[in-house]
N, C-alpha and C positions, 0 to 999 in steps of 0.2 A: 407621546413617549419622548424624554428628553433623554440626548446621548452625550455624557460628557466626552472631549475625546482629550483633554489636554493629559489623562493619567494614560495615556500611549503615544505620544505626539515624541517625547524622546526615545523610547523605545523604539519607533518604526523607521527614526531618524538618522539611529545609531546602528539599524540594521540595513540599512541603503549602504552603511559603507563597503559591504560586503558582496553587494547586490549588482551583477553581471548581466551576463545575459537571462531571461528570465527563461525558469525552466521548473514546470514539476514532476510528475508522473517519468521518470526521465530514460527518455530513450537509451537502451545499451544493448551489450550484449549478453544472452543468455547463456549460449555454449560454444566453446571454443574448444574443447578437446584438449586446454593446455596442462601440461604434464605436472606446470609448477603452480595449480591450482585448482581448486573442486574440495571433494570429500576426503581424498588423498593423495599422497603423489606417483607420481609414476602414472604409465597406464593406465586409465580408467575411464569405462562409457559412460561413466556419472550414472547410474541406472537406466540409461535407453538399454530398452528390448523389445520384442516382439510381442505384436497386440493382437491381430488377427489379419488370415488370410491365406494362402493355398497353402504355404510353405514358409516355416521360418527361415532368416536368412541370418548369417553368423557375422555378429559385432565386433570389431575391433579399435584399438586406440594405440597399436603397438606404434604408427607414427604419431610423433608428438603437434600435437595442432588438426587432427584428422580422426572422426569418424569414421572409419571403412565398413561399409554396409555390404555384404557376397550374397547375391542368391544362391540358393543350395539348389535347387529347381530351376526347367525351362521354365519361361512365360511372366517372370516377374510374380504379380500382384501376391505381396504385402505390406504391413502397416507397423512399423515402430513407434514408440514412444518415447518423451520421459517418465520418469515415476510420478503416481498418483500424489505424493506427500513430498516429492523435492519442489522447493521453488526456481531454481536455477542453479548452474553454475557455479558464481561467485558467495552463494547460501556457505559454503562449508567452511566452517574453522579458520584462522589465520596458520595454526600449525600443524594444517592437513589433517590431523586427528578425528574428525568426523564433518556433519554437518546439521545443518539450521533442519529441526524435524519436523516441520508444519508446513500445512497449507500449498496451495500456489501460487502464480507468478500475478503480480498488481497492473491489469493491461488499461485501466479506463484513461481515456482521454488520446488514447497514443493510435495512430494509422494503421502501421501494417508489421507484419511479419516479414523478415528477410533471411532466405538461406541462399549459402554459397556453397553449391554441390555440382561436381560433376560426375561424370559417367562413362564407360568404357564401351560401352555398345555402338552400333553402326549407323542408327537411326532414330529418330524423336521418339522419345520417350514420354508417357502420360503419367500424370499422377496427382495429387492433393496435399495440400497443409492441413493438419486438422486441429481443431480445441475444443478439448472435452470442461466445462465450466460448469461451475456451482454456486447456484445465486440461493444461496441457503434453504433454499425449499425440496432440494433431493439433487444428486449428479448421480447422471450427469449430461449435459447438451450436448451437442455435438455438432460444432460448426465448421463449413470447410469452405477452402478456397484454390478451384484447380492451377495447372500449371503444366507445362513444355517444356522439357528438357531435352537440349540439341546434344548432340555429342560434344563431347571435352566439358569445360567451365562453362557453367550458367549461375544467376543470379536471379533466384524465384522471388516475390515479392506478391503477398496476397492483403488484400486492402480489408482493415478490419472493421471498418463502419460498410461496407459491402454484406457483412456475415449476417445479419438480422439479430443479434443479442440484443438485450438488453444493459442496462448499467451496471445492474446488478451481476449478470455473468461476465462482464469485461472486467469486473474488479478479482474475476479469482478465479482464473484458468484454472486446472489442477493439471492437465497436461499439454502438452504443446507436440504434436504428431507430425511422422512424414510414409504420405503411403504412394505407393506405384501399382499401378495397374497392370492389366495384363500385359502384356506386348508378345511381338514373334522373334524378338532378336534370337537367332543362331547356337546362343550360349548362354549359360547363365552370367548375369552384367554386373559389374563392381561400381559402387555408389563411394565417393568420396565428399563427405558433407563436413567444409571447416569452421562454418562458423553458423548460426542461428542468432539474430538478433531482433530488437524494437525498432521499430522507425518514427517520427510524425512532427509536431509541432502540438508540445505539448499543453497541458492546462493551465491558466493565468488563477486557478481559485478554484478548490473541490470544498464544499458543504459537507463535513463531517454528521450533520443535526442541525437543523432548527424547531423541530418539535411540534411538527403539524402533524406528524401523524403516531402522535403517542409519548413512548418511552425510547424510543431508535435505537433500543439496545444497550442503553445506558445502565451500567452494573455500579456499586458500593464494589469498591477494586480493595480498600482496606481503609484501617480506622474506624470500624463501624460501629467503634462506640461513641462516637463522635455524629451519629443521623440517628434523628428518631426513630425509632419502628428499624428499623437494619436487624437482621438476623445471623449475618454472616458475608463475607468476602463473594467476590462474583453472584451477587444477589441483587435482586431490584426489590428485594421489602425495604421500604422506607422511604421509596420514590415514585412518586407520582404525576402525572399532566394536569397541569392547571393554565388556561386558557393560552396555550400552545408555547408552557414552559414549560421543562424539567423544573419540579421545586422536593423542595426537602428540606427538613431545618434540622441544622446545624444547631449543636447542643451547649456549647462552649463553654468553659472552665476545666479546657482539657483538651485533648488532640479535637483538631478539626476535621470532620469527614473528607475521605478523599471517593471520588467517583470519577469514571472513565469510561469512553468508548470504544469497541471495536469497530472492523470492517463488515457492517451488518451480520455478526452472531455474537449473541450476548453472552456464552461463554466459550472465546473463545481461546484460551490454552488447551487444545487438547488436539486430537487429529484432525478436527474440520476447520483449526483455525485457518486466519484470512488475513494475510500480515497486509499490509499497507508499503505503499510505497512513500514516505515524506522528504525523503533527502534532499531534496532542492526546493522545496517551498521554504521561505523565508520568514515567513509570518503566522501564528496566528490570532486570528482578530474572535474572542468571545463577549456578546456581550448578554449582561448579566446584573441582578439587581441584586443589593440584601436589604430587609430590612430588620427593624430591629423589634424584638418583645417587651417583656416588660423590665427588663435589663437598660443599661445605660450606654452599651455598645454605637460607637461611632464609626467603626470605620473597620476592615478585617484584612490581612493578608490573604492573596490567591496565589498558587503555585501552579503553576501548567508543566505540567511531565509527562514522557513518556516513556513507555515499556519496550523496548527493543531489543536484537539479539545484538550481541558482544562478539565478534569474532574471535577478538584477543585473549577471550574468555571464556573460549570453546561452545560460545553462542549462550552465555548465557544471558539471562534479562538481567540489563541493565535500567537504570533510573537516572534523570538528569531534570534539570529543570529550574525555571527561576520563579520569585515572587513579584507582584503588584498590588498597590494596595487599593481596595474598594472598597468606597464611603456604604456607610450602613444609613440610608436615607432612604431605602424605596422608590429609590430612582433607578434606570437601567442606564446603565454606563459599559462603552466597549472600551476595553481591555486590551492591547496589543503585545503578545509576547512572542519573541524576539526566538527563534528556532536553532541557532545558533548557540544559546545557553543549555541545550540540551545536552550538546557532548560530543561525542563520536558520530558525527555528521557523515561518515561512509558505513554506519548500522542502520541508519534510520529508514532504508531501502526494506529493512524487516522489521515494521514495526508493529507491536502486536495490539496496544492499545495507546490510544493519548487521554488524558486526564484533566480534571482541575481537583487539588489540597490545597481544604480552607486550613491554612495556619490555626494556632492554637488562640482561642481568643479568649478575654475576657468580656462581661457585662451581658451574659446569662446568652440566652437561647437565639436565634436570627432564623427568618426565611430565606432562606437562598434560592431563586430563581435565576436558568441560563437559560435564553432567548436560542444561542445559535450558537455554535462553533465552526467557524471557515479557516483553511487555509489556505493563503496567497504568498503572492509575489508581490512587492510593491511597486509600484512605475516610478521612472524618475525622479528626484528630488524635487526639482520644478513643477513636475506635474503635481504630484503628492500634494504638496504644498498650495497650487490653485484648489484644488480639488477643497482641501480640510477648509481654505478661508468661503470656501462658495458653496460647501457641501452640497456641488451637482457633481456626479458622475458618470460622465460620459466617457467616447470613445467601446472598441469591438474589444471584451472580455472570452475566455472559452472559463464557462465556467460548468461545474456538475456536482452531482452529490455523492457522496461516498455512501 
C-alpha cells in the first residue's frame, strides 16, 4: 500500500499553528450549578433528582454555584442523578432558552470523576459515584466508585479505568450519580455539591473506523443520489466491506455522495444518540483511495464535515468543513484535514456525526474506498517533520477507538 502524504503535509503544517498543549477528549466541567448557565437562567438543578433509595431528598439551586441536597429522613441512603438524555451542563443553549436533547456525556480516555461536596453532619459519611452507560447493546450498566465524606468540604475523586467498563460504555455515560448510604447521624444532613467534573491526561488519537470489523456504523448521511444502490439518508444501502474498506461508488455527473460516522449507532439523531467529544483534536487523518471506471476521472474533491450542535442556534446542527483533493488512481492516499475549518470549535464538544462529501465530479462513475478515519493531535513541528522524512513512529501515544 502506498500513502501519498504530500496532499496533507500543508494542511497538518498549517494546523500546528494553533497547536498548544495537546488535548482531546478534554477534561472540564460537567456541573456547576451556575445561575448564568445550563438549560436556563436562574435557579436550576439542570434535572438532577432522585433515583432510588429509602427516602427522597429535596433539591435545591436557590444559591447560585450550589446543589443543596436535605434529607427529608433519618439515616441518609439515597441516590440522585442527572437526567438520562442531558449530557452536561454547559449542553444548553447560548440564550438559556433550552438545551442540547441527546445522548450522554463522551468519558473515553479521561481518569476520573471529581466532586466538590460538603456536609453538615458530625461524622464520616459513606457513599458512591455512580455511571449508569450505554455501549449501544441496551442501558444500562452501572458502575460505581465508593468514597468518605468527613465533615465540612471534601473533594471525592473516583478513578474511572478502576470501574471495569469497557470503550464502549466510557464513550456514553447517560448518567453521572451521587448516592449516600445509610448512616446514624442525629438529624437529617444537608449535602452541598458545587462542582462535578472530568479529570486525566487525555488521548493523543481516537480511531473513529478502520473497518476490520464491517460497516462501524457508517450511514449515506445525504446526497444519496450521488452512491449506488443508497436508498435514503441515514442508511447503509449502498455500502459495503471490501477487504477491510468501507467502499461505495460514487456516481458522478452530479452531487457527490456524502457519508458519516457516528459514536457506535448508526442512527444516531434520535434519543439514543451518542454525541462525541472532538473539540481539541486538531486533526483528522483519513486515508482513502478512489479509483476510476470507465470514465476519464483523475482526480475528486473530499470534504470532511461535521454535524454538531449550535449553541447560538439554540443547538441546532450545524455543518462546517473543508475540501482536499484526491487523485483518482487506485492508490490509498491519507488525507489530512485540518479541524479548525470546521467552525465553532466550542460546539464540537457535541458532536453528532463526522463525515467525508465527495465534491461533485465529473468523468463518470469511481470507487471509493476509506481505509480508516483517526483523530489526533500532532506533535511538535520538529517531531512531525522527523517523523513524515523517516516514516517511523515512535515515542508513548494514548490512543483508542471510538
Amino acid at each position: 500500500m502506498r500513502l501519498c502524504r504530500f496532499a496533507w503535509v500543508g494542511a497538518l503544517l498549517l494546523s500546528l499553528n494553533q497547536v498548544g498543549v495537546a488535548n482531546a477528549q478534554s477534561p472540564g466541567v460537567l456541573y456547576s450549578w451556575d445561575h448564568g448557565i445550563g438549560s436556563s437562567g436562574g435557579p436550576n438543578v439542570e434535572e438532577w433528582s432522585f433515583q432510588f433509595g429509602a427516602a427522597a431528598p429535596d433539591l435545591s439551586n436557590a444559591t447560585d454555584g450550589v446543589l443543596t441536597v436535605t434529607e427529608t429522613a433519618l439515616g441518609g441512603d439515597f441516590a440522585i442523578s442527572d437526567g438520562f438524555n442531558y449530557a452536561k451542563e454547559s449542553a444548553g443553549a447560548a440564550d438559556l432558552s433550552g438545551r442540547y436533547d441527546f445522548g450522554g456525556v463522551d468519558l473515553l480516555g479521561l481518569d476520573a470523576i471529581e466532586i466538590d461536596v460538603s456536609h453538615n453532619g458530625t461524622g464520616d459519611i459513606f457513599g458512591q459515584v455512580f455511571l449508569q452507560t450505554d455501549d449501544s447493546s441496551g442501558c444500562c450498566g452501572f458502575f460505581a466508585g465508593g468514597f468518605t465524606l468527613n465533615p465540612g468540604a471534601n473533594t471525592v475523586s473516583v478513578d474511572l479505568n478502576s470501574l471495569g467498563w469497557t470503550d464502549g460504555e466510557a464513550k456514553y455515560a447517560r448518567t453521572v450519580g451521587f448516592q449516600i448510604f445509610g448512616h446514624s447521624e442525629p438529624s437529617p444532613v444537608t449535602y452541598e455539591i458545587s462542582e462535578i467534573r472530568t479529570a486525566g491526561t487525555p488521548l493523543n488519537e481516537r480511531v473513529i473506523a478502520d473497518h476490520s470489523l464491517g460497516l462501524e456504523n457508517a450511514v449515506v448521511k445525504f446526497d444519496e443520489s450521488g452512491i449506488s444502490g443508497a436508498t435514503g439518508t441515514e442508511s447503509q444501502d449502498g455500502l459495503t466491506n471490501l477487504e477491510d474498506s468501507l467502499r461505495w461508488v460514487d456516481l458522478g455527473d452530479g452531487p457527490g455522495g456524502a457519508v458519516a460516522w457516528g459514536n457506535n449507532n448508526a442512527l444516531a439523531v434520535n434519543f439514543s444518540a451518542r454525541p462525541l467529544d472532538i473539540s481539541n483534536y486538531s486533526v483528522a487523518r483519513v486515508t482513502m483511495k478512489a479509483t476510476p471506471g470507465a470514465g476519464a476521472a483523475t482526480e475528486v474533491g473530499v470534504q470532511f464535515y461535521a454535524q454538531y450542535a449550535d449553541r447560538d442556534a439554540n443547538n441546532q446542527f450545524a455543518f462546517g468543513g473543508t475540501s482536499l483533493t484526491l487523485p483518482v488512481d487506485g492508490q490509498f492516499h491519507e488525507l489530512m484535514f485540518p479541524l479548525d475549518a470546521l467552525g465553532a470549535g466550542g460546539d464540537l464538544d457535541l458532536t453528532q456525526w463526522i463525515g467525508l462529501n465527495i465534491d461533485p465530479h465529473a468523468g463518470g462513475a469511481i470507487d471509493i474506498r476509506v481505509q480508516s478515519v483517526v483523530l489526533g493531535v500532532p506533535e511538535p513541528t520538529g517531531v512531525v517533520l522527523t517523523l513524515i522524512a523517516s516514516s517511523v513512529f515512535a515515542g508513548v501515544r494514548r490512543r483508542r477507538w471510538a
